[in-house]
C-alpha positions in Angstrom: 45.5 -55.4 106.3 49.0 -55.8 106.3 51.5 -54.7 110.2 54.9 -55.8 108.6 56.9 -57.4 106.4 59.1 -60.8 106.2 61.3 -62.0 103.2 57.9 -63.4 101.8 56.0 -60.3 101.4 53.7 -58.8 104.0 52.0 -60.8 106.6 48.2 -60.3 106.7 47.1 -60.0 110.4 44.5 -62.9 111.1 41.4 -63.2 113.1 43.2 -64.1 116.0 45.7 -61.0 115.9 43.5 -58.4 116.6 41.2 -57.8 119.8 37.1 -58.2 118.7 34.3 -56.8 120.0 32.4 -60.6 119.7 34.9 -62.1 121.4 35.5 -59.7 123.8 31.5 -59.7 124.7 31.9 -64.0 124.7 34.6 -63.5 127.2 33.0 -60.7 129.7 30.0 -63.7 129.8 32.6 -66.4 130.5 32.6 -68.0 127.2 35.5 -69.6 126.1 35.3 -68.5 121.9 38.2 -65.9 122.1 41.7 -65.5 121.7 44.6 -64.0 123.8 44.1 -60.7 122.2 41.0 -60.5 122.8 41.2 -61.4 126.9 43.7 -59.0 127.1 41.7 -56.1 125.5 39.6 -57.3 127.6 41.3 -57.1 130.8 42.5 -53.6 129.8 39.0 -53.0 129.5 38.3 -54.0 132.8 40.8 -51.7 134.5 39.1 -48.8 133.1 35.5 -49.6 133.4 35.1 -52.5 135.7 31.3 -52.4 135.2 31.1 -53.9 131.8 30.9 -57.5 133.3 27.9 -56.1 135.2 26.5 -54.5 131.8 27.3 -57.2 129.3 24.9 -59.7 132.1 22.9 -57.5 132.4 22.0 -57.2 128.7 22.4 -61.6 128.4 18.9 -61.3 130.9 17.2 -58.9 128.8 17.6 -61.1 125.8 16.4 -64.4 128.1 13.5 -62.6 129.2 12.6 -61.3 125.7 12.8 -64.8 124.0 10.4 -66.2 126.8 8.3 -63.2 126.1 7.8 -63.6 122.1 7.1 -67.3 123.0 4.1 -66.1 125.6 3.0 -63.8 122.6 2.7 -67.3 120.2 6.1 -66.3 118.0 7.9 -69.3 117.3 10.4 -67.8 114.7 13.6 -65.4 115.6 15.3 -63.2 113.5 18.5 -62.2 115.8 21.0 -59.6 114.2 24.4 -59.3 115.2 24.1 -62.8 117.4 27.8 -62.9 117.9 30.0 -65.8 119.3 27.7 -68.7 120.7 27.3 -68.9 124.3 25.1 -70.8 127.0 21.4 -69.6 126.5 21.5 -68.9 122.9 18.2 -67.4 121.6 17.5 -71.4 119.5 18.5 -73.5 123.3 15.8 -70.9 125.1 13.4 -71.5 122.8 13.4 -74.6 121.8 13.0 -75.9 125.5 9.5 -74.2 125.2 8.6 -75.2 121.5 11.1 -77.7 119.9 10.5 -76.7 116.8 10.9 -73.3 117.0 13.1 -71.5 114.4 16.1 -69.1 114.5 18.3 -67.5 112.5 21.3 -65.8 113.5 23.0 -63.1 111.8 26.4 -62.0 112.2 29.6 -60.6 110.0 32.5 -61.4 112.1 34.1 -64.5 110.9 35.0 -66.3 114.0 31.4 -66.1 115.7 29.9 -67.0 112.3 32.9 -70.4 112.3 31.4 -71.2 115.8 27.6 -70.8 115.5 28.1 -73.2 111.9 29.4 -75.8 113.8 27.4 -75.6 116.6 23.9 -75.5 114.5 25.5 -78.1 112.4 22.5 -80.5 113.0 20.2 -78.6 114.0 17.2 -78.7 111.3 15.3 -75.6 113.4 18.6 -73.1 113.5 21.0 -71.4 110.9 23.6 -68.4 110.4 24.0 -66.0 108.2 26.9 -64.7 107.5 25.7 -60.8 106.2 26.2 -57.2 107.8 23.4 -56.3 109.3 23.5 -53.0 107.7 22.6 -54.9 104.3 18.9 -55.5 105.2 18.0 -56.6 101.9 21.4 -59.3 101.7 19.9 -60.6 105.0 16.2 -61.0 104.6 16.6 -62.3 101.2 19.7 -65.0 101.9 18.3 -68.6 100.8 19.0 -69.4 104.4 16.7 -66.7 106.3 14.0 -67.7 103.6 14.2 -71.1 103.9 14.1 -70.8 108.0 11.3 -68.4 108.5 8.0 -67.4 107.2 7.8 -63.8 106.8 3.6 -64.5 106.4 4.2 -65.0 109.9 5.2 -63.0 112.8 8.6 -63.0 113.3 10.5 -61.9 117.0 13.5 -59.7 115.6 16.2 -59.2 117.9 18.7 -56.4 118.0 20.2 -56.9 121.7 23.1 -55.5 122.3 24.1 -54.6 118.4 23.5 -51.2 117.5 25.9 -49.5 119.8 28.1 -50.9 116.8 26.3 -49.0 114.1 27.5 -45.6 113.7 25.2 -42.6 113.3 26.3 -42.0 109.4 24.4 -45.5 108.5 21.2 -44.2 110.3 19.9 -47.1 113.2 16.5 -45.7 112.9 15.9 -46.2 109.2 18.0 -49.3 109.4 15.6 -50.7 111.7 12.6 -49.0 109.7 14.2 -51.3 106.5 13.5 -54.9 108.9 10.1 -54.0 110.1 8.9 -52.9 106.8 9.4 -56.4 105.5 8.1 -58.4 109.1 4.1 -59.6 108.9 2.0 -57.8 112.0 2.0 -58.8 115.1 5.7 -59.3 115.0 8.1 -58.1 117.7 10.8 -56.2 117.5 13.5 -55.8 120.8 16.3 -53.7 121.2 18.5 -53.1 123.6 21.9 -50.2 123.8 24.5 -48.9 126.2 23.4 -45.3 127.5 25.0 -43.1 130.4 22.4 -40.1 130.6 20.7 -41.9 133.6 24.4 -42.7 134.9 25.8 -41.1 137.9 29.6 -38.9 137.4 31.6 -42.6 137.9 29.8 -44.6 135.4 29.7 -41.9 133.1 33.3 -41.7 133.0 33.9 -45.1 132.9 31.6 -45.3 129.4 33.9 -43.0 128.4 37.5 -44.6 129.1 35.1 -47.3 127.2 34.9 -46.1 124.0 38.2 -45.0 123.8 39.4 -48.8 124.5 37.2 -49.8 121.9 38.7 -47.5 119.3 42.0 -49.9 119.8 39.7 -53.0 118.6 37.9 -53.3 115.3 35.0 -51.9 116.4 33.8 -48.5 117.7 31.2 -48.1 120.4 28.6 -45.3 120.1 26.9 -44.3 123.1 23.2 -42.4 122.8 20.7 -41.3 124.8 16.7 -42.0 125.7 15.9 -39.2 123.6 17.4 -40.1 120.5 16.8 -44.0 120.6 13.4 -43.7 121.3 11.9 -42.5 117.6 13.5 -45.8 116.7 10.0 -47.3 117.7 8.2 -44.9 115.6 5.3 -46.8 113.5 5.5 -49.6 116.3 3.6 -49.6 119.8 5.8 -50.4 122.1 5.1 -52.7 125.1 4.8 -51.8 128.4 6.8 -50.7 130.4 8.2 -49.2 127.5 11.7 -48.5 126.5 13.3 -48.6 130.2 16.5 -49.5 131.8 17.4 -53.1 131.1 16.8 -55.4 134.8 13.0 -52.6 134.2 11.5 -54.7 131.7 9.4 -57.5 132.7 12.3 -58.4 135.7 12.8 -61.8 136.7 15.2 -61.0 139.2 15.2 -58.7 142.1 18.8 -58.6 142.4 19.5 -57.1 139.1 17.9 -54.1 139.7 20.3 -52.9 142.9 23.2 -53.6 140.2 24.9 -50.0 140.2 25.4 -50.8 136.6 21.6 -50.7 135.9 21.5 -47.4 134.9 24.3 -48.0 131.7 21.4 -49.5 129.7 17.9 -49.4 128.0 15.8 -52.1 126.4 12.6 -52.4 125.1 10.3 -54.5 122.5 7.6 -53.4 120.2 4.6 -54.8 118.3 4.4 -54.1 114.3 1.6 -53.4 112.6 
């Protein structure tokens, strides 16, 4: 990956030279684990759809509320895909206040989040990261690391908040997802959550669309997709009430969330195996 070239050869770009979708997302939460390419992808992003702030916060309470929601249902292990860059309320800091010996393992490809989330679990015996694609099921549920971590006699809470927006349609979410729950124990949980615009008024619409285009200048593309065609992800699974539903929908916690204009850019939902 190569932009020029000096008297010494080519110059590979590094991590920091190139906007990231990771860091991008740590900054819209107000995390600090990016670089100045990626706040000012970031602030171009803002100029052209100011409600991703709203969004991205938005999606960060969905994944609170679903941790506190596997621990109500007695799961004390977490399987979460595509974790990205560590921030405040990590899946492992929300559960562990509840059961301090909980388990978690984090998945993630990009090679700045997975830098951070090593030193951060450092010593922590209950917490890991892997560094795998998530498209590679089998390279993540069989690393020594998810093994050691979790019981898969067990249930296991898997979360895919906020990730599959990333996955284009040629490598198929639905049977990607199909690939994890085939291997989790019943009575395991599975959440997801995805950026949507067909409940989105003419504004927010467009703005999702000036979106995707800005995302096209990072490493990453963003695919946007509809109720109808997430929802046969869930098929074989019953999914809890109320269902796959606009994110501040399920199980709220917070009035205010759900006058956010932004509300309607997002569904999430969470289903039982077996």
């Amino acid at each position: 990956m190569a932009t020029g070239a000096d008297h010494h050869g080519p110059r590979e770009v590094s991590h920091e030279d190139l906007p990231n979708a990771a860091r991008a997302y740590d900054y819209f939460l107000g995390g600090s684990s990016n670089f100045a390419a990626d706040r000012a992808f970031a602030e171009q992003v803002l100029t052209i759809a100011p409600s991703v702030p709203a969004v991205t916060r938005l999606n960060r309470s969905f994944l609170r509320r679903v941790v506190r929601y596997y621990l109500d249902q007695g799961i004390t292990q977490f399987l979460d895909l595509g974790s990205g860059i560590p921030t405040a309320g990590n899946v492992h800091e929300i559960a562990e206040k509840r059961v301090p010996d909980a388990r978690v393992v984090y998945v993630d490809y990009e090679p700045v989040a997975y830098a951070h989330a090593r030193a951060m679990l450092d010593d922590n015996p209950h917490a890991t990261i892997v560094h795998a694609d998530l498209r590679d099921a089998a390279a993540v549920l069989d690393h020594p690391d998810t093994q050691a971590m979790l019981d898969f006699d067990r249930p296991i809470g898997l979360l895919m908040v906020g990730v599959l927006l990333f996955i284009a349609d040629e490598d198929h979410p639905r049977e990607l997802i199909a690939r994890y729950v085939e291997r989790l124990a019943p009575g395991s949980l599975v959440a997801v959550s995805h950026i949507a615009s067909d409940r989105a008024d003419e504004t927010l619409r467009a703005e999702v669309d000036r979106l995707v285009g800005a995302y096209e200048q990072a490493n990453e593309h963003v695919y946007v997709r509809s109720y109808d065609e997430m929802l046969p992800w869930f098929d074989g699974m019953t999914l809890v009430d109320p269902g796959f539903v606009l994110l501040p929908d399920w199980h709220p916690d917070n009035d205010d969330e759900r006058g956010v204009p932004a509300r309607t850019l997002g569904y999430g939902g969470v289903a039982r195996v077996g």
